[in-house]
ROSE-110396 format. One line per 4 residues: number of its first residue (from 1); their letters; for each residue z, y, x of N, C-alpha, C. Coordinates in steps of 0.001 Angstrom, whole numbers, padded with zeros to 6 digits. Each point is the difference from the previous one (the first is absolute). Layout:
N
NUM = A = Z Y X Z Y X Z Y X  ...;
This chain:
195
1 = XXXX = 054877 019970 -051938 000307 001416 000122 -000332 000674 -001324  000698 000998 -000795 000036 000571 -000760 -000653 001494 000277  -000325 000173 -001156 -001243 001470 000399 000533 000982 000397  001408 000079 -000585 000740 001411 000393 000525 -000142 001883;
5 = XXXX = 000097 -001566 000765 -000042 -000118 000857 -000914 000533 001120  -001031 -000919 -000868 -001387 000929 000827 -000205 001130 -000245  000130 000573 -000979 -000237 001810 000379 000913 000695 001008  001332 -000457 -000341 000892 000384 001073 -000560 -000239 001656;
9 = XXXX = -000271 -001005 000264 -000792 -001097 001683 -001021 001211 000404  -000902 000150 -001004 -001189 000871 -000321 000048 000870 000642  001086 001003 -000880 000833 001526 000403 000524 000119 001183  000678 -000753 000273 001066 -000158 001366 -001336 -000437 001311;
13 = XXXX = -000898 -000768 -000030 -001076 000035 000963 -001130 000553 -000064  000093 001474 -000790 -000704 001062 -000299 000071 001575 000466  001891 -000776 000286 000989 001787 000048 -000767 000743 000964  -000120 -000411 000954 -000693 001342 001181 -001502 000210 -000661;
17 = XXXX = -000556 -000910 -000549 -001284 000163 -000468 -000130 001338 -001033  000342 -000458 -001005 000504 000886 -001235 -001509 000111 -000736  -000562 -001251 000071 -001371 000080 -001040 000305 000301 -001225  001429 -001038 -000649 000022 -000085 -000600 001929 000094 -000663;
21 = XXXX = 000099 000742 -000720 001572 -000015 000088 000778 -001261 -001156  000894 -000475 000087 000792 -000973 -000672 -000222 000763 -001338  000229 000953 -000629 -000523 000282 -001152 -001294 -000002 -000717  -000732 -000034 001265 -001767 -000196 -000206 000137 -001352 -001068;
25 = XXXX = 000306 -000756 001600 -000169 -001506 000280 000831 -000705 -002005  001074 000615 000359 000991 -000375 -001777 -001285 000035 -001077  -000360 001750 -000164 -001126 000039 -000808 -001000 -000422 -000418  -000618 -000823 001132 -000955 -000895 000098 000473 -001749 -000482;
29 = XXXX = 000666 -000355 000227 000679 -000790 -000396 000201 -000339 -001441  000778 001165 -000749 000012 000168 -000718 -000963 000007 -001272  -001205 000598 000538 -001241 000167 -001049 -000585 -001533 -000006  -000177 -000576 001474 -000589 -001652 000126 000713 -001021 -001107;
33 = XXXX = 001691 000635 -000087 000895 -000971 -001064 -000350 000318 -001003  -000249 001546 -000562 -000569 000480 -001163 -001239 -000994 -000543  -000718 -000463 000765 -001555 000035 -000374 000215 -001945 -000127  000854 -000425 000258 000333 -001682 000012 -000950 -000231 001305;
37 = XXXX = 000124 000252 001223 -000523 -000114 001556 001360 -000751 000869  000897 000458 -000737 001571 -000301 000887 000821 -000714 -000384  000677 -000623 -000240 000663 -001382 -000779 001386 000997 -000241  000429 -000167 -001346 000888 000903 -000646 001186 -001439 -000298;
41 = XXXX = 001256 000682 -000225 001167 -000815 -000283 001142 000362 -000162  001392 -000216 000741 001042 000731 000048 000163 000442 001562  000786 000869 -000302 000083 001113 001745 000929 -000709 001105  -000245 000812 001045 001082 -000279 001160 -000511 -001390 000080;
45 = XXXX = 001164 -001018 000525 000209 -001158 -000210 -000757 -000955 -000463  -000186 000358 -001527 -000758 -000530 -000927 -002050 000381 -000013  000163 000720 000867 -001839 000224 000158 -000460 -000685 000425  -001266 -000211 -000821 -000664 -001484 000387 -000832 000582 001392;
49 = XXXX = -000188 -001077 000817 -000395 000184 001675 -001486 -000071 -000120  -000624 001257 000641 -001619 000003 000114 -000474 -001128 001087  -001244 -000038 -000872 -000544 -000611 001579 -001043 001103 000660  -000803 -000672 001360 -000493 000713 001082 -001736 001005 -000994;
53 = XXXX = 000107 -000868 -001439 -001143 000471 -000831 000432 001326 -000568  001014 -000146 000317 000919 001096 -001386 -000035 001063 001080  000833 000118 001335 -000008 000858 001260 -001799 000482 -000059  -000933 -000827 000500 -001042 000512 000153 -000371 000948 -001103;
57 = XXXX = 000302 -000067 -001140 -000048 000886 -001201 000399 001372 -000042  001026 -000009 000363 001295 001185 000421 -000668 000875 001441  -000544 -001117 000937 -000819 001123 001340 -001318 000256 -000658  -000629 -000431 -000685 -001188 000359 -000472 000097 001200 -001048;
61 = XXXX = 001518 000284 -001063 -000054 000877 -000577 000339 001607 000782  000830 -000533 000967 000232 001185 001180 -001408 000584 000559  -000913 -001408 000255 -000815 000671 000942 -001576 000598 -000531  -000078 -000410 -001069 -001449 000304 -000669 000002 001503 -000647;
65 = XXXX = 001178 000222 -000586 -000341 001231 -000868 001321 000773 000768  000252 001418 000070 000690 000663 000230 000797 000975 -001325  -000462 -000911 -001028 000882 000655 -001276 000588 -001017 -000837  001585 -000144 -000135 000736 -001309 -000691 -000967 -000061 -001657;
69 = XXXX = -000642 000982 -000661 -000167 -000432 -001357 -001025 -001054 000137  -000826 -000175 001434 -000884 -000975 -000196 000013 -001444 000956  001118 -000041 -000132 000762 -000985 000595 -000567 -001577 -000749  000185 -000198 -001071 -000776 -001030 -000727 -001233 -000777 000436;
73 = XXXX = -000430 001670 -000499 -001753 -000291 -000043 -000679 -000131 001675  001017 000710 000732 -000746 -000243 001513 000684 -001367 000082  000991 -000554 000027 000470 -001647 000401 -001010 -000715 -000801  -000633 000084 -000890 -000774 -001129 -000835 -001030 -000009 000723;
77 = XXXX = -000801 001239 000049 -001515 000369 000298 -000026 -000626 001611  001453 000136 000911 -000904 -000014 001386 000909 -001780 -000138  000665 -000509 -000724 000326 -001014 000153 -000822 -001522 000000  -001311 000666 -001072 -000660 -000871 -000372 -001163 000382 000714;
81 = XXXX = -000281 000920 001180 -001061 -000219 000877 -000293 -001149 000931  -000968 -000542 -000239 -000699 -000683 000688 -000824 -000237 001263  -000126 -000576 000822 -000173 -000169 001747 -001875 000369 -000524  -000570 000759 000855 -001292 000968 000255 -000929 -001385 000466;
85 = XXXX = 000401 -000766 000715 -000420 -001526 000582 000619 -000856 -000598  -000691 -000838 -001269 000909 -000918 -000801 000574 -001823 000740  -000927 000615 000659 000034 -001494 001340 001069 000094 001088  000661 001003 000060 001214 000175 000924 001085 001009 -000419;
89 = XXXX = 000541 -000270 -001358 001081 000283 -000028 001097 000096 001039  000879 000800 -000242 001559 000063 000923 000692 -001460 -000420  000471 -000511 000936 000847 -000934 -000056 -000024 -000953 -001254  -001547 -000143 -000242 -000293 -000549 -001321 000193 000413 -001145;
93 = XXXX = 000239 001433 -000515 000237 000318 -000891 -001209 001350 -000492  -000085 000160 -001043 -001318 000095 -000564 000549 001360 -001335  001412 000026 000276 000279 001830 -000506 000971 000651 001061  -000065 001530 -000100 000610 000681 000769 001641 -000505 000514;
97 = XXXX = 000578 000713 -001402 001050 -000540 -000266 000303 -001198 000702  -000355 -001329 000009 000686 -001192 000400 -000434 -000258 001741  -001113 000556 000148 000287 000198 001560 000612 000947 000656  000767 000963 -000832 000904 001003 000483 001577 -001027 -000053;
101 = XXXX = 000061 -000914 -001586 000849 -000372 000219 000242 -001338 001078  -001109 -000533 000844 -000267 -001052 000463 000553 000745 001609  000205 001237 000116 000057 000491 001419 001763 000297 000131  000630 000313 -001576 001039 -000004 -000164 000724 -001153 -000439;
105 = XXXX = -000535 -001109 000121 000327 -000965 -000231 -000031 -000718 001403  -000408 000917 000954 -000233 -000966 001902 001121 000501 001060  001345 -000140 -000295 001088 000366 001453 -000157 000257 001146  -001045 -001776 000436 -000230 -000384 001150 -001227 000810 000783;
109 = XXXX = -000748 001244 -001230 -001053 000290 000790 -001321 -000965 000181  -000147 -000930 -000524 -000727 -001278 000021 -001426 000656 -000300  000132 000834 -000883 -001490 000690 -000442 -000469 000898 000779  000539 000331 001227 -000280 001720 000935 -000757 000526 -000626;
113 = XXXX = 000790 000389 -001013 -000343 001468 -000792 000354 000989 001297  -000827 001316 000334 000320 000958 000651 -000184 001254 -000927  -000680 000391 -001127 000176 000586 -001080 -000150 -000018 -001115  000303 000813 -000958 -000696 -000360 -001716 -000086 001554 -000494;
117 = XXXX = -001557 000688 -000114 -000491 001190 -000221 -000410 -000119 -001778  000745 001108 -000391 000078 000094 -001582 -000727 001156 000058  -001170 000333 -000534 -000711 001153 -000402 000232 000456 -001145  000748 001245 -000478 000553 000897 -000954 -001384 001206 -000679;
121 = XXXX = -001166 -000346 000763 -001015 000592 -000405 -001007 -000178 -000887  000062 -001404 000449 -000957 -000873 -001265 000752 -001391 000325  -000388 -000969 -000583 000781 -001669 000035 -000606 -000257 001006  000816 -000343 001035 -000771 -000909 001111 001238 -000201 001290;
125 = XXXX = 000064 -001560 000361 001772 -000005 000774 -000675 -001318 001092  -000135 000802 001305 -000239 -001454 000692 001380 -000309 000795  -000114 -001436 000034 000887 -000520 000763 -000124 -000556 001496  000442 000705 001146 -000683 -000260 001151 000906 -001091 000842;
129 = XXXX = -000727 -001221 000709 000858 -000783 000449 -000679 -001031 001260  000459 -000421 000971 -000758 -000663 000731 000178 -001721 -000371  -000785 -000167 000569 -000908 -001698 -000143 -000277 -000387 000981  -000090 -001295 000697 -000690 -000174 000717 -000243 001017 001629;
133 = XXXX = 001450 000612 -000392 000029 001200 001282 -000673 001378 -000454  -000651 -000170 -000782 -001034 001031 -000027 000432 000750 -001745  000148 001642 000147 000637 000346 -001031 -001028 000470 -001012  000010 -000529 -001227 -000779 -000212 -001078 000426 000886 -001337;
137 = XXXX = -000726 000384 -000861 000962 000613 -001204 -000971 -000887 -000838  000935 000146 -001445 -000848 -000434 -001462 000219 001739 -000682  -001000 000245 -000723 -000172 001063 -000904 000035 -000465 -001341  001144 000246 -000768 -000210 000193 -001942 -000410 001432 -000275;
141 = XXXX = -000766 -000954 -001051 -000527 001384 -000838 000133 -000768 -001767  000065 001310 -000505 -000344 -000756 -001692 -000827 -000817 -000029  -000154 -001055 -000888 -001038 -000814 -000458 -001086 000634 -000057  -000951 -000829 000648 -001516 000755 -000574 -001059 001508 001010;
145 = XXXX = 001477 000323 000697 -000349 000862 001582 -001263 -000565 000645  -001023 000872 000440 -001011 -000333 000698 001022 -000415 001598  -000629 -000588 000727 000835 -000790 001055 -000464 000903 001313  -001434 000633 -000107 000259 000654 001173 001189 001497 000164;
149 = XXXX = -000139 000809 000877 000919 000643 000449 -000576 001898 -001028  000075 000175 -000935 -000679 000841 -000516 000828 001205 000174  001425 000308 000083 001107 000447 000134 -000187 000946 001591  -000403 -000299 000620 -000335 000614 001278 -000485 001116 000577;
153 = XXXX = -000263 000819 -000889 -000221 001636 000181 000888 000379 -000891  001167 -000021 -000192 000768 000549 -001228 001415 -000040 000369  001133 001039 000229 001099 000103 000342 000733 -000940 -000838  000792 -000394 000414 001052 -000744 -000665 001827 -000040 000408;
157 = XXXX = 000951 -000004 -000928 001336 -000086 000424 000331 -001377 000075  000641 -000088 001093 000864 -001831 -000159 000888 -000376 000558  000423 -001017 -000410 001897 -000116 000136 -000204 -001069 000782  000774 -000125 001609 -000254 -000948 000566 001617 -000840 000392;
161 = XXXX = -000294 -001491 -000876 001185 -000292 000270 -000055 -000726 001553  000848 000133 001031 -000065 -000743 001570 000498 -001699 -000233  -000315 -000301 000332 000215 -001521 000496 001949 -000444 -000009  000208 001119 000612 001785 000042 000380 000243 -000009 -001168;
165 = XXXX = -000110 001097 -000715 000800 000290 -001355 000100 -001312 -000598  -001570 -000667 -000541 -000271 -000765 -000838 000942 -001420 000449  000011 -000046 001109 000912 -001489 000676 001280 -000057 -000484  000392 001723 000227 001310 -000217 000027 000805 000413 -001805;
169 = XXXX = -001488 -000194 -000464 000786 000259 -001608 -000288 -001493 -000242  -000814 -000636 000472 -000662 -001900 -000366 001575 -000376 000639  000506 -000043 000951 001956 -000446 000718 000590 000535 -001491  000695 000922 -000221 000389 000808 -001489 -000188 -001079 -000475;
173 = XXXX = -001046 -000044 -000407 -000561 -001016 -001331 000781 -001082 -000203  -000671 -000550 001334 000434 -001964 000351 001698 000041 -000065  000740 000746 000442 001319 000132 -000223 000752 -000073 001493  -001334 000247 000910 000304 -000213 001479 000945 000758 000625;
177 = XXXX = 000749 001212 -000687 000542 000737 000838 001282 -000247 -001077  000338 -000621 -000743 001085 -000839 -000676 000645 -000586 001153  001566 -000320 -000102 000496 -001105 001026 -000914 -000849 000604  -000241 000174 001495 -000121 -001051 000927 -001892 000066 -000741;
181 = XXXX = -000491 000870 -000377 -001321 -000025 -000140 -001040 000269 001295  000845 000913 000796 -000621 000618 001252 000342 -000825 001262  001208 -001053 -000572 000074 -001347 000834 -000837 -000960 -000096  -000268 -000335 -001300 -001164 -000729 -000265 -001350 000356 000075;
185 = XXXX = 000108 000901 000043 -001994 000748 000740 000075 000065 001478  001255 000262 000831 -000085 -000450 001453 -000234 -001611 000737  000668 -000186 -000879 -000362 -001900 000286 -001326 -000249 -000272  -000406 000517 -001128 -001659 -000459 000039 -000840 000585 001145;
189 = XXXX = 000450 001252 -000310 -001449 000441 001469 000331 -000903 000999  001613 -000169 000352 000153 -000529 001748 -000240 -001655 -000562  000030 -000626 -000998 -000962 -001166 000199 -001485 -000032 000296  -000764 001038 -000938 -001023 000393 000580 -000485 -000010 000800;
193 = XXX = 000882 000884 000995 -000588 -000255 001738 000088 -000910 000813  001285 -000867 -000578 -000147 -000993 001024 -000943 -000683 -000161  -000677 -000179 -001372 -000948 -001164 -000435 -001634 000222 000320;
């Protein structure tokens, strides 16, 4: 999938929302390609295809700062946050960024992600998900964050992405809703069950 794809997917499963408008979403985009975050090439056709690292980049520049000039500097800063518990990373991954892209990289739902909370107040994005039945989050923070909860008398804004959204931009991705993609994700679940 190509970026101008996904902003479009983005926009179009945003419309009633209106967090964020297709011109936001362009803008943002735009500054990530500016800054060498986004893989640059020839257009249309010819645009080279992101992966689920590149997407997580693009929701992280939407969701951290509420002003496009700092579009850059918020994708770097909350990209390279680190899990608060270094012993239980998300889905084994040990920066923000790649367990954002590790959730957009899951169709099947395999990870029950049920949310991913981006704090626009100070750096801090947990990812909430069940285990073992029982629903668990990991917390990033910058490197070097004291690990207890210090944040806790202090208002904060945050962008909460749902579980739905995130699935159904990880389908997008994989190319599932391409010919016979949504045929091939029905056959799996209904093997699933029989098994």
């Amino acid at each position: 999938m190509r970026a101008r794809q996904f902003e479009k997917q983005l926009a179009r499963l945003l419309l009633d929302q209106q967090p964020w408008s297709a011109s936001e979403i362009d803008q943002r985009t735009r500054g990530l390609r500016d800054a060498g975050l986004l893989p640059v090439g020839g257009r249309g056709l010819n645009a080279p295809d992101i992966t689920s690292r590149h997407a997580a980049l693009i929701l992280i520049s939407l969701a951290a700062t509420n002003r496009a000039v700092e579009t850059a500097d918020a994708a770097r800063a909350y990209a390279s946050m680190e899990p608060v518990n270094p012993d239980a990373p998300f889905a084994g991954q040990t920066m923000f960024a790649d367990a954002l892209g590790a959730i957009l990289n899951d169709p099947y739902l395999e990870l029950e992600v049920s949310t991913v909370v981006i704090c626009r107040t100070w750096q801090e994005a947990i990812i909430k998900f069940r285990r073992g039945g029982r629903e668990q989050s990991t917390v990033y923070r910058p490197p070097g964050t004291l690990e207890f909860d210090s944040y806790s008398v202090r208002v904060r804004e945050d962008v909460t992405l749902g579980g739905g959204i995130l699935q159904q931009l990880a389908i997008d991705l994989a190319g599932l809703n391409d010919v016979g993609g949504w045929l091939d994700m029905a056959r799996r679940a209904d093997r699933e069950m029989d098994s």
